[in-house]
Structure formats: C-alpha cells, structure tokens
C-alpha positions as CSV (number, residue, x, y, z in Angstrom):
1,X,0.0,0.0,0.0
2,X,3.0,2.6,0.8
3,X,4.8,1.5,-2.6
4,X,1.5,2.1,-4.4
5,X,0.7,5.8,-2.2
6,X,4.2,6.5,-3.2
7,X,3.9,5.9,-6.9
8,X,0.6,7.7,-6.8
9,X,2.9,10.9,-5.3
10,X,5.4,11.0,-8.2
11,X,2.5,10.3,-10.9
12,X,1.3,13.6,-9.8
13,X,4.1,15.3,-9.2
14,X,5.1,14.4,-13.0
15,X,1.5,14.9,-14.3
16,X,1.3,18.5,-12.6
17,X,4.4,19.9,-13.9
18,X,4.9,18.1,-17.3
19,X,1.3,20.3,-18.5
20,X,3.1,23.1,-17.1
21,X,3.4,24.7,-20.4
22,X,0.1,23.8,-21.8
23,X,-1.6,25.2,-18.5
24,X,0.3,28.2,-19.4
25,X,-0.7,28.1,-22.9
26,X,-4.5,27.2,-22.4
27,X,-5.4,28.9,-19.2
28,X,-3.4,32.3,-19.2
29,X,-5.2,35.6,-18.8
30,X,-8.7,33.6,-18.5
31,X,-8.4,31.8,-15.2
32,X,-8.0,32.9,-11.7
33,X,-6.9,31.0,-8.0
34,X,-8.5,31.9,-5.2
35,X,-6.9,30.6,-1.5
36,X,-8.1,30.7,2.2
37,X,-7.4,29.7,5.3
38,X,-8.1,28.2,8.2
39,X,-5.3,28.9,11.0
40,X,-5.7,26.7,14.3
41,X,-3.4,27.9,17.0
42,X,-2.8,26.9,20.3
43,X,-3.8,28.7,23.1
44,X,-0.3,29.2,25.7
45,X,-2.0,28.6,28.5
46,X,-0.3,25.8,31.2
47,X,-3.7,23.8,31.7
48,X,-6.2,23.0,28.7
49,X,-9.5,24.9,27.6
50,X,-12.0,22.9,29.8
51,X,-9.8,21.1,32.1
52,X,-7.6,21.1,34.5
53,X,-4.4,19.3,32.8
54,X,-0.8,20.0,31.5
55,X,-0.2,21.2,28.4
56,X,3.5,20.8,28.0
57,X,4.4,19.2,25.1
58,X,6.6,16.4,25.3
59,X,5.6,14.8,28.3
60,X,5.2,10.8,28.5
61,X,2.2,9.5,26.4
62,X,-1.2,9.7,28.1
63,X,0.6,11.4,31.3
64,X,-1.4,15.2,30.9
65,X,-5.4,13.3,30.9
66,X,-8.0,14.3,32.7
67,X,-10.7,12.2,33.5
68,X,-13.1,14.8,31.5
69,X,-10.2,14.4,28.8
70,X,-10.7,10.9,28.6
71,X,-14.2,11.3,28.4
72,X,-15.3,9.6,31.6
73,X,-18.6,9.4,32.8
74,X,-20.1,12.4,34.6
75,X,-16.8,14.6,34.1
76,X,-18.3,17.9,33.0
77,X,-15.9,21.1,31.2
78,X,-14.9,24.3,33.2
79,X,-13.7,27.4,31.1
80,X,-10.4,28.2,31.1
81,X,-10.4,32.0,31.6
82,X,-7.0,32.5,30.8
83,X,-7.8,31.0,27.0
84,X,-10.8,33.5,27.2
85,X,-8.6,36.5,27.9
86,X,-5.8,35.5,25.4
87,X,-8.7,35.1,22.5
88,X,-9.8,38.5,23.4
89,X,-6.1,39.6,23.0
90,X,-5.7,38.6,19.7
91,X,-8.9,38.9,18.4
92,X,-8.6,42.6,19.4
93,X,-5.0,42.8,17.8
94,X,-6.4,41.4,14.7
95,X,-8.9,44.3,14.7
96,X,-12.4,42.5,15.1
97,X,-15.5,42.8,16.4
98,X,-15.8,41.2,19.8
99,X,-19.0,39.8,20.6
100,X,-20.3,40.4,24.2
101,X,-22.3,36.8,24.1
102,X,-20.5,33.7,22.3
103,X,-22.2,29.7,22.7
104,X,-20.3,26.7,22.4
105,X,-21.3,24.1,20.7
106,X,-20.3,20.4,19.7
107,X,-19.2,19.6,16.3
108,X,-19.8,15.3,15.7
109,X,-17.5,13.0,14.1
110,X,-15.7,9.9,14.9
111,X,-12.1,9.3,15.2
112,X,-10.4,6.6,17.3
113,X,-8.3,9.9,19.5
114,X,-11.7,11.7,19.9
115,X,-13.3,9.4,22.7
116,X,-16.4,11.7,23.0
117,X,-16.9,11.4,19.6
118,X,-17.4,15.4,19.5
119,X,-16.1,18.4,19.9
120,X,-16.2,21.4,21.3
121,X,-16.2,24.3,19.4
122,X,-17.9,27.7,18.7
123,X,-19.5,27.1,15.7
124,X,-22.7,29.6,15.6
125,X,-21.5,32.9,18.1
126,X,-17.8,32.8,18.3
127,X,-16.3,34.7,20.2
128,X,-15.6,37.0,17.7
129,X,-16.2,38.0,13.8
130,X,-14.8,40.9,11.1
131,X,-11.1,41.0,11.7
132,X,-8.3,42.4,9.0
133,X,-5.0,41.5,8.3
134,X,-2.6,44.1,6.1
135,X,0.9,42.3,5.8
136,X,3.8,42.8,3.5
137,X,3.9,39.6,0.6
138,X,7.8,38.9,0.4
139,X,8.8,37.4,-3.0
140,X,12.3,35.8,-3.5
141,X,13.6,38.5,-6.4
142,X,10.4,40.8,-6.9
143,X,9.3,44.1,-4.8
144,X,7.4,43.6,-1.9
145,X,3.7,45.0,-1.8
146,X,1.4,44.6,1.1
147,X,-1.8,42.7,0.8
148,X,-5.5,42.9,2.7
149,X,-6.9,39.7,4.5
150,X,-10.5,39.9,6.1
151,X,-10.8,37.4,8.9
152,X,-14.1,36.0,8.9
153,X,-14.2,34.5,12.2
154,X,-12.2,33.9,15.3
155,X,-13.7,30.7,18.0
156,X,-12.2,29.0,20.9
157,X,-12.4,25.3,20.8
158,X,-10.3,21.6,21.9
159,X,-8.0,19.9,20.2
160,X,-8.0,16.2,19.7
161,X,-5.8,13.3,20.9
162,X,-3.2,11.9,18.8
163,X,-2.9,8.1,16.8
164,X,0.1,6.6,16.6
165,X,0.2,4.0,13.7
166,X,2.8,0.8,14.2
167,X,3.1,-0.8,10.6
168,X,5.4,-3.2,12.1
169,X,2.7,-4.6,14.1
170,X,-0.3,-3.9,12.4
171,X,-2.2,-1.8,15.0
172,X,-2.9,2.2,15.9
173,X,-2.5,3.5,19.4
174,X,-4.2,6.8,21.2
175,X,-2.2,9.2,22.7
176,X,-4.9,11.5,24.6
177,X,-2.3,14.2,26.0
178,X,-3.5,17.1,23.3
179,X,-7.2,15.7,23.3
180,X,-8.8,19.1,24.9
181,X,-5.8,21.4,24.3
182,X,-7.0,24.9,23.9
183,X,-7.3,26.0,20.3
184,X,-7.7,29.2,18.6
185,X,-9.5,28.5,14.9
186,X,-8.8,31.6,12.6
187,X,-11.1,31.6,9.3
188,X,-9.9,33.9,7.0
189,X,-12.1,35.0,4.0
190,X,-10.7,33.5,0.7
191,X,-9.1,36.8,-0.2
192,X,-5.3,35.3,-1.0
193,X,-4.6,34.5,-4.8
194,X,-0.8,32.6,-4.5
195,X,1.1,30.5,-2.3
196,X,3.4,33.2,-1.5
197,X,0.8,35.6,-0.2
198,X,-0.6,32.6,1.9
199,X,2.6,32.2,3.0
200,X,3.1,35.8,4.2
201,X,-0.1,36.0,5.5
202,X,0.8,33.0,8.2
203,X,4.2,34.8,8.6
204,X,2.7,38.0,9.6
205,X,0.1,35.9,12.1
206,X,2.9,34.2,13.8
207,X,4.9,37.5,14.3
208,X,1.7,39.3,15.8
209,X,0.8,36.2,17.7
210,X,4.6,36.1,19.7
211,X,4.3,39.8,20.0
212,X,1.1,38.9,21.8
213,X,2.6,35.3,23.5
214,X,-1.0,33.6,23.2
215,X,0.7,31.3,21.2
216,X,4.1,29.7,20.8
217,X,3.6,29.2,16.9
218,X,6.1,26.2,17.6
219,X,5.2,24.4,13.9
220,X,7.3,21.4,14.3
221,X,5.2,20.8,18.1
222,X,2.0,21.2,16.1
223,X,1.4,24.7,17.7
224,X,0.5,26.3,14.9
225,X,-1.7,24.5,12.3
226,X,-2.6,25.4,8.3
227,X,-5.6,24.4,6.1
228,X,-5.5,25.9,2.6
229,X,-8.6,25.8,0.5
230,X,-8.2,26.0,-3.1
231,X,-10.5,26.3,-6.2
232,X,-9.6,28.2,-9.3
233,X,-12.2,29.9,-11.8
234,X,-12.7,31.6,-14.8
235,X,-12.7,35.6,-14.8
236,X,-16.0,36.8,-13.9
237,X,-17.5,33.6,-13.3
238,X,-18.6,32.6,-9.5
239,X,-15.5,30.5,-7.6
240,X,-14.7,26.8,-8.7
241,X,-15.2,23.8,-6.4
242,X,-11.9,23.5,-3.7
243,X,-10.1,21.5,-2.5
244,X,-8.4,21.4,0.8
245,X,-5.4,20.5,1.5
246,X,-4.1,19.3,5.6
247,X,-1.2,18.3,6.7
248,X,1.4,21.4,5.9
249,X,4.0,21.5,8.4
250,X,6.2,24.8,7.7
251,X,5.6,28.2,6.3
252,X,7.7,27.2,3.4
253,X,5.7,23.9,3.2
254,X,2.5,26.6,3.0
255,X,3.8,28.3,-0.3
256,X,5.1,24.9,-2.2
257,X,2.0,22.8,-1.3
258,X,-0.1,25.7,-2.8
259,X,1.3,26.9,-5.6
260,X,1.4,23.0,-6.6
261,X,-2.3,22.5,-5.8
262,X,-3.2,25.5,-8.0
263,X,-0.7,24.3,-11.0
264,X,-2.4,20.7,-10.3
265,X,-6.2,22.2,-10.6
266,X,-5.0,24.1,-13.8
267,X,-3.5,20.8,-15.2
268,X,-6.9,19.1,-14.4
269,X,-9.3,22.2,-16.4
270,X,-6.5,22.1,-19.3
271,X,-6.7,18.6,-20.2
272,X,-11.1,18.7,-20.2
273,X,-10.7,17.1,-16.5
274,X,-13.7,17.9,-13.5
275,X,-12.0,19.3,-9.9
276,X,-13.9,17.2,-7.1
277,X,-14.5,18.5,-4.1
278,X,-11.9,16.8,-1.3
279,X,-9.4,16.7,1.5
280,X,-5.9,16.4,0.1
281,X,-2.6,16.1,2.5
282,X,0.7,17.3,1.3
283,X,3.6,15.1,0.8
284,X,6.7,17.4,1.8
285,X,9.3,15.1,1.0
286,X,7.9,14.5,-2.8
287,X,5.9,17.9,-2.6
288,X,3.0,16.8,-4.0
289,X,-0.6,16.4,-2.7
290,X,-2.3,13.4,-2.2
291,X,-5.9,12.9,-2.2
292,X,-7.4,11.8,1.4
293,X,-11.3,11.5,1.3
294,X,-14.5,13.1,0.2
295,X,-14.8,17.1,1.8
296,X,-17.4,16.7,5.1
297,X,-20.2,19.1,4.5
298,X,-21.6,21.2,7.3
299,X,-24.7,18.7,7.4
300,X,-21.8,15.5,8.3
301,X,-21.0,17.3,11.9
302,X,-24.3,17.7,13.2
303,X,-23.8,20.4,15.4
304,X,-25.4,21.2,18.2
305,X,-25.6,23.6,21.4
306,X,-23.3,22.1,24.2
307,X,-25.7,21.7,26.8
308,X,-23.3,21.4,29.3
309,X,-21.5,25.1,29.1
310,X,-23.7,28.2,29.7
311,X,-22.9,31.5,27.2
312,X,-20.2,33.2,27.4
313,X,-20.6,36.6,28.4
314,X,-17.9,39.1,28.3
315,X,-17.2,42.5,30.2
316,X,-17.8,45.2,27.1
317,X,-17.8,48.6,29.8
318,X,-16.5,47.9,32.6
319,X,-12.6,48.9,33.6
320,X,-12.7,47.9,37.5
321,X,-13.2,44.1,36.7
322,X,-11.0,42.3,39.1
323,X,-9.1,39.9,36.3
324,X,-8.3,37.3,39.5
325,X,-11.8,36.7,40.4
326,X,-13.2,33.7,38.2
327,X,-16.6,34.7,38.9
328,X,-15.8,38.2,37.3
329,X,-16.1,38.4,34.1
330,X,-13.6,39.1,31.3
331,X,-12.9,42.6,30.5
332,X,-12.3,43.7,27.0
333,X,-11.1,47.3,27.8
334,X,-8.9,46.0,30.4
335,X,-7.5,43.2,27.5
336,X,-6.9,45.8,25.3
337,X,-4.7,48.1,27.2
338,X,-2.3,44.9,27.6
339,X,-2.0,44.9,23.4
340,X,1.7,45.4,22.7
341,X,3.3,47.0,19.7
342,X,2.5,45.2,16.9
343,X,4.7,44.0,14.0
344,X,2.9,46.4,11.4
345,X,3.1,49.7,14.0
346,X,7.6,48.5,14.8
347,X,7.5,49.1,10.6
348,X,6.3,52.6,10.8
349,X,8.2,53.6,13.4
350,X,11.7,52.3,11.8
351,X,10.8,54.3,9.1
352,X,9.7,57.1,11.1
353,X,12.5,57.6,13.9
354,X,15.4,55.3,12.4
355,X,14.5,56.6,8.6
356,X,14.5,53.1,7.1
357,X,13.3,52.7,3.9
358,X,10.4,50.4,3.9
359,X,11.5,47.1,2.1
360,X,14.8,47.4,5.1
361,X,12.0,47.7,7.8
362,X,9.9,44.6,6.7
363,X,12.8,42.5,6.7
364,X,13.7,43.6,9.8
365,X,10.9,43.2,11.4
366,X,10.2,39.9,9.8
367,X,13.1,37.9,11.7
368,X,12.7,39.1,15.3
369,X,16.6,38.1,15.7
370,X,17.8,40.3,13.4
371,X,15.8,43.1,15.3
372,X,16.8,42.7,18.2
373,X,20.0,43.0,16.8
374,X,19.7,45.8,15.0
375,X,18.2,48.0,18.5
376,X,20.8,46.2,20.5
377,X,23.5,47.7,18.2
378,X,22.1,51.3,17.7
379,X,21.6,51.7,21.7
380,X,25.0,50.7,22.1
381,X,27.1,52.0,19.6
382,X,25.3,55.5,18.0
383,X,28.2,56.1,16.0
384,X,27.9,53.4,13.8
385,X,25.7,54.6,10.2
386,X,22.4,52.6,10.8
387,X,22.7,52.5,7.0
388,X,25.9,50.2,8.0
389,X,24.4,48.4,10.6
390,X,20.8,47.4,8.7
391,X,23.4,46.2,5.0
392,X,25.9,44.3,7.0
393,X,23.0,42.4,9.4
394,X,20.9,42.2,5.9
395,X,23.1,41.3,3.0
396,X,25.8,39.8,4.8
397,X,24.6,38.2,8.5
398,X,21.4,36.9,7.0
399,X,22.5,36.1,3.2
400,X,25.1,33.9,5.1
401,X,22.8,32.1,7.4
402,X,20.3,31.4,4.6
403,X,22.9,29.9,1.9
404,X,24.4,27.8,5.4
405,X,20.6,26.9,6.1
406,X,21.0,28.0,9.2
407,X,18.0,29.5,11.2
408,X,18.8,32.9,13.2
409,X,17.8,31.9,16.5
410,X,20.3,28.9,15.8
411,X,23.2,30.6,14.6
412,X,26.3,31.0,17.1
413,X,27.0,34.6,16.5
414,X,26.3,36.3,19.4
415,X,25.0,40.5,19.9
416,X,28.4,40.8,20.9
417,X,30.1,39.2,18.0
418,X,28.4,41.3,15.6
419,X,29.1,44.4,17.6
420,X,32.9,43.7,17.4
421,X,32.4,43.0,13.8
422,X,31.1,46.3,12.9
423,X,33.0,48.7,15.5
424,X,36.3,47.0,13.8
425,X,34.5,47.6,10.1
426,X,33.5,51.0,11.3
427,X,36.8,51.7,12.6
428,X,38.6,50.7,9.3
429,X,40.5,48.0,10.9
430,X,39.0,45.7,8.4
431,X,37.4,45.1,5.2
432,X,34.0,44.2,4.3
433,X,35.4,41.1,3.0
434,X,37.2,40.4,6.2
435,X,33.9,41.0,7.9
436,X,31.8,37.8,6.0
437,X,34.9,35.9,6.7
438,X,34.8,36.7,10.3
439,X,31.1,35.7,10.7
440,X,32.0,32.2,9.5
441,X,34.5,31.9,11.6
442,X,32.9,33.0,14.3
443,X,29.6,30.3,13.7
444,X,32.4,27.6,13.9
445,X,34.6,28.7,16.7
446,X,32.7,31.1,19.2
447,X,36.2,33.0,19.1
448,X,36.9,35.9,20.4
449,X,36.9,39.1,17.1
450,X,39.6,40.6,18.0
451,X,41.6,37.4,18.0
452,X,40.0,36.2,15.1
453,X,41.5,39.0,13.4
454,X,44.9,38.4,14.8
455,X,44.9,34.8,14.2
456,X,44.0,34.9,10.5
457,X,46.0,38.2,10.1
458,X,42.6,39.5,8.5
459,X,43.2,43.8,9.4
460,X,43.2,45.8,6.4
461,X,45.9,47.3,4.7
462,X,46.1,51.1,4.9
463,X,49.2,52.0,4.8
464,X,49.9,54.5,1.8
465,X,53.2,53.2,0.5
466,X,52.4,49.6,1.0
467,X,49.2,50.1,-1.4
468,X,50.7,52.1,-3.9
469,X,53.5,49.2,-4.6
470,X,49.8,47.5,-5.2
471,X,48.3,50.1,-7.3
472,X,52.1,49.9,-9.3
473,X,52.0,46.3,-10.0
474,X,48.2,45.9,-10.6
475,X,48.7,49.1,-13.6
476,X,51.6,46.6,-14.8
477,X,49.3,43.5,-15.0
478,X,46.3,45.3,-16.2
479,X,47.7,47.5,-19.2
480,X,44.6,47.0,-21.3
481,X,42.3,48.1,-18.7
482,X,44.5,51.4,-18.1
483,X,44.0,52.4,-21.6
484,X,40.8,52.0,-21.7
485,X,40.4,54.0,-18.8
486,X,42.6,56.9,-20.2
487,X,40.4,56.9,-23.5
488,X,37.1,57.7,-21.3
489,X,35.5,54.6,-20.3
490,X,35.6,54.9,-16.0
491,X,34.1,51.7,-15.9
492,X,37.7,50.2,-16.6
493,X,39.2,51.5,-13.3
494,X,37.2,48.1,-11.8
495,X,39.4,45.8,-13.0
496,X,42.7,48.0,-11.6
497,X,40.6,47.9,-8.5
498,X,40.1,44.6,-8.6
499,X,43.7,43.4,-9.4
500,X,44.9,45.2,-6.6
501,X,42.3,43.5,-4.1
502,X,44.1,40.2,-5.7
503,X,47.7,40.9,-5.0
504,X,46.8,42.0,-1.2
505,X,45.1,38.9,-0.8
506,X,41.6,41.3,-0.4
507,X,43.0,43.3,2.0
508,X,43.3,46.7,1.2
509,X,41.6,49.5,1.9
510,X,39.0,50.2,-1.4
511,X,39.0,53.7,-0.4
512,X,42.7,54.6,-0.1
513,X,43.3,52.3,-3.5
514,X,40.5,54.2,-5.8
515,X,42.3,57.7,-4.9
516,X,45.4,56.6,-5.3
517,X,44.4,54.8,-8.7
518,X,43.0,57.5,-9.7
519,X,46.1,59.9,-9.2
520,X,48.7,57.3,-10.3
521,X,46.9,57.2,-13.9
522,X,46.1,61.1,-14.1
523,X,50.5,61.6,-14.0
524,X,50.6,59.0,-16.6
C-alpha cells in the first residue's frame, strides 16, 4: 500500500508539472486561483480549555489526561479564563469585532483519539467576527507589496488526541495528552490568490501572535496548524469547487504545497478534467498532494448547542473588573490596554525615527533576531551609520545564514560578536570582506573578534606606501584596462581595482586604493 501511495505521489508530481506549459498556454489571462485559510493555534496557556491538565508538550504518552479528557462518565468542562482573555487579546489585535455573548457548541465525528466522539467548538456565536490583516507579501527576487486579508471568524475550541500508527505490528494507538488542548480556529475569508501571499499571511500571524505570547507558533510541536482551500475559476465567473489540502508542516511547506495544488487544478481544467471537491494532504518530502477523502459538509458534523456550558458573556464597559476573580467576568477594555506593539506599528516607526526605507524595515521586522539586533546595536554603539548596521545584518549576516541553512535563533554569532564585527568595520580595521569571513569563523569557533582578526591576520591594509606598490603592480598587470580607462571609459578603473584587491590577498583599503588609482593614472 506505501509503494502504491508512493507511486501515486510521483504520478502527480510528473503529471502536474509536465502540463506546465500547456496550463500556461490554455489557461493564461482567462483563469484565476483563489486561496483561504483556516489557522488553528494553540492557546499558551499551562492547563487545557475545559480542564484542569498540562499542556507541556513532550511529556510521556497519556501522562497530561484528565478524566473529562478521557471522556469519563459524569466529568463535566470548566472554562479556562486565561484561553478566554488570550482570544480576546488577539482577536482585538487582529482588529475585530468582539461579541459580548458567544455559545459553544459540539461539532460530531468519529475518530479513534476523539473518545467523546465530538467536539467542542464555537460554531454559531464565536467569540468573535470581522477582523483584517494588512501584511507585506515577500517574493524571492520581486518588490514587496502589502496585501488585505478579512478574517471571517475567530472561535475557541479543543483539540483532539493523537494516533500513533505501528506498521510493524499492524495496529494504531491513542495518545490522549493534546485531546482538549485549547485551540484558537482563525477563518480567514478567501481573499489570498498565490502560495506566497498565503505564506506571508501566516508569517505576519505568527509575528503578531509572539508579540502577543498567546501562542508559541512552535510548527514542528503542532502549535500552529494550516488548512488551505483551493478552487480556481474563470474571470468573472462565481468561484470553482476547492479543494483542501491538511497536513502542511512549515511556512515554506504553506507556499510549495499551494502553488502545486493551483498548478495541479490548472493541469486538471486544461486537459477537459472535473476538480472534485476533497481533502488532500501534502507530501513534503515528494511535494505533491495526495488525495485523502470526500470534503465533510456542514450537514456530516451535526452540530449542536453544548448543553453542558452556559454563554459566554464578556465584560464590554466595565474597567474595575477584578481579572483574579473567576466569577468576574472578562474585560475587554482592560484586555486591550495589555496589546503590545504590533509587527505592522515597529515598521512605521523604523521608518519614522530610524529613517529606514520600507523594504529594510519589513525584513527587519520579519526575523525578530535580526531586530533585536539591529536595536541592541544602535543603543549601544550610536556612531555606527544605521545605514551600515541594517546592510551588513541584511546582505551579509542573513544572506550567510540562509545559503548555510542556518535558522537565526540557531546561529552562534552572538549580539556581541556582531558588535565587534562592525566597531572593527566601522573603525577601518578591516574590510567588508574580512567582515563575511569573520562571521563564519565565528559560527564555527565562538572565538573571540579581536583574536580572530589576529589569528588569521585579516586587518586591512592602509598603509599608503604599501598600497601604492599594489596600485604599481596591478597598472603593470592590467595594461589593457589602463588604456581604456585613459580613452574615457571609468568603468575600466574596476578591474585596476580589482587586481589590486588580488595581489593584497583582499585586504586593502578600497577607499585609499580608488584615490590613489585614480592619481597614479592622471601623471601617466
């Protein structure tokens, strides 16, 4: 059966991309995608949503259930007030509409790690409705623009357990430690076109949602969960029948398992084929969907009111509610003045006090690390350009980390390794070369800068005479490239340049060898 799932994964992976061209051909200019999705994210709260249990992750298997968890007979739910607060917290930085009264209610269907055989959700009143999301779309090689998300709906509701599958032995086990783990469920309206604005879209929640802490956003822990649904559909004609597709581990799963599901769908309309309305999963390692089962409709959960959970009512007016008291109810006012800066509002304000331009500030802001670093650095050393500071953290720190595959937060170079590195680039005492080499040494040795620099004799050349014997001997070697510097064409002076960077083993100082390249050849 897994040899015949896997075939089935690299038939569509060929089928998908060998009608590329064709899809191209056929569909272009008539056909449109359309993308939404459905964000569950878990609430960081240390006991669950209606119970009184851990929610650490990693703890032994079926060592964090209540007897309520385990459905036991005559166990009844008691709201977590803390999940309440930290939905209000979001919901509020996501700019909707709380409601004052929310139900819960219990959504049916049968899985072997759902022992009630329901859950509850908020299905009819959630606790709240009409957010928006504005958040720059980041594409590798093309300009950034910023992109409008309406969020439909935002509920409270449980998790369920976990299966564990043993093909060795032939048989499925339950691990019940998420079953009632407190859930966020985000439904945002099907406003996104491509994978990479889906992509940036989940990027931007998981920013807001650390800013916030009500949720770790810990992907590879299951934290943080993504549904696409897909459908495509010709220009002016009502949307297409979608698909959805589970199962997408990463943010940069989120983008590849999209943009493959709307080149599939195109494949499919090209070639005269129907799209059926399903549940697909996405295979990251062949990255390809795979079809799962039929799409439940509304009708196939039954829901119903939980009888066993009154309304929740929540504190519109009042200031003076005493948050401690469980009887007291929640206080949105009170929730809001806790709202912390948010990613969106840190981008205006680099732009504003540090004058940033924009594209600078989204990155920035966009990996938390380099942030951090960049304030750390500006506190501490004012004298340094920010201009400096923002291109060596950008276009060298990060380009380095990303072409090592490296993630930030995982990186060995410390606040005080980069600060070294650019009071000694700052100071002239090296070279930007000598500055790239420095971070990878530093990633592999932890070493002290300053004896880096010793050790690997990597401080720049400045000494006049010593560069002029370069600029001599690189006007020797590169007699053609003089000429044609002397006739006019400035460009030439480059490859001088670049000769002498050669012969000092990329060590001297650019600034002192363009002036006195420029001199040298003016006497000639």
């Amino acid at each position: 059966m897994f040899e015949k799932l896997m075939f089935l994964n690299q038939k569509c992976l060929i089928r998908a991309y060998a009608t590329k061209a064709q899809t191209a051909k056929v569909l272009k200019g008539k056909w449109k995608s359309v993308v939404g999705l459905e964000v569950h994210a878990q609430i960081l709260t240390d006991s669950k949503l209606f119970s009184g249990s851990g929610t650490t992750f990693g703890t032994p298997l079926n060592s964090a259930v209540s007897y309520f968890d385990a459905s036991i007979p005559g166990t009844l739910p008691v709201l977590n007030r803390k999940c309440v607060e930290y939905g209000v917290k979001t919901a509020l930085a996501l700019g909707c509409k709380i409601n004052e009264v929310s139900m819960f209610d219990r959504k049916h269907y049968f899985y072997a790690d759902l022992p009630t055989g329901y859950q509850i959700t908020q299905q009819r009143a959630a606790l709240a409705n009409n957010g928006e999301m504005t958040f720059p779309v980041i594409q590798p090689g093309k300009k950034i623009y910023y992109k409008t998300v309406q969020l439909l709906q935002l509920q409270l509701e449980q998790d369920s357990g976990k299966s564990l599958h043993d093909d060795e032995l032939k048989r499925s086990l339950v691990d019940l430690n998420r079953a009632g783990l407190p859930l966020m469920e985000l439904v945002f309206a099907p406003d996104l076109e491509t994978g990479e604005e889906a992509a940036s879209l989940v990027k931007e929640l998981i920013l807001t949602l650390k800013r916030l802490q009500t949720c770790s956003c810990k992907m590879e822990e299951g934290a943080l969960r993504v549904d696409a649904n897909i459908s495509i559909h010709e220009e002016g004609e009502p949307f297409g029948v979608r698909t959805e597709v589970k199962n997408i581990g990463s943010v940069r799963s989120i983008s590849q398992a999209i943009s493959y599901e709307i080149e599939r769908q195109f494949g499919v309309v090209a070639q005269g084929g129907i799209i059926t309305n399903e549940t697909r999963s996405w295979d990251a390692e062949n990255r390809c969907t795979v079809a799962m089962r039929d799409k439940e409709v509304l009708q196939d959960y039954r829901f119903m009111p939980e009888p066993n959970l009154p309304p929740l009512i929540l504190d519109m007016l009042d200031e003076k509610s005493d948050c401690n008291d469980p009887s007291s109810l929640v206080s949105v006012s009170a929730v809001a003045k806790e709202l912390p800066e948010l990613p969106e509002e840190t981008r205006k304000r680099l732009v504003e006090e540090y004058k940033l331009n924009q594209e600078v500030a989204i990155i920035l802001v966009n990996e938390p690390i380099l942030l951090e670093h960049f304030m750390n650095i500006i506190k501490n050393l004012p004298a340094i350009p920010k201009k400096l500071v923002t291109n060596f953290l950008i276009n060298d720190f990060l380009t380095y980390c990303n072409k090592a595959n490296i993630d930030l937060d995982k990186c060995h170079l410390s606040y005080n390794h980069l600060k070294d590195i650019l009071k000694a680039l700052h100071a002239e005492e090296i070279n930007l070369q000598a500055a790239r080499k420095l971070i990878e040494l530093v990633n592999d040795s932890q070493t002290e800068i300053d004896k880096l620099i010793k050790t690997h004799n990597l401080q720049q050349i400045s000494d006049i005479e010593t560069i002029r014997k370069y600029c001599k001997q690189a006007i020797e070697n590169q007699s053609k490239a003089v000429k044609q510097y002397q006739s006019g064409k400035a460009k030439a002076l480059f490859a001088i340049v670049g000769e002498v960077a050669k012969l000092s083993d990329q060590k001297a100082n650019m600034k002192i060898v363009v002036n006195c390249l420029e001199n040298m050849l003016k006497q000639k």
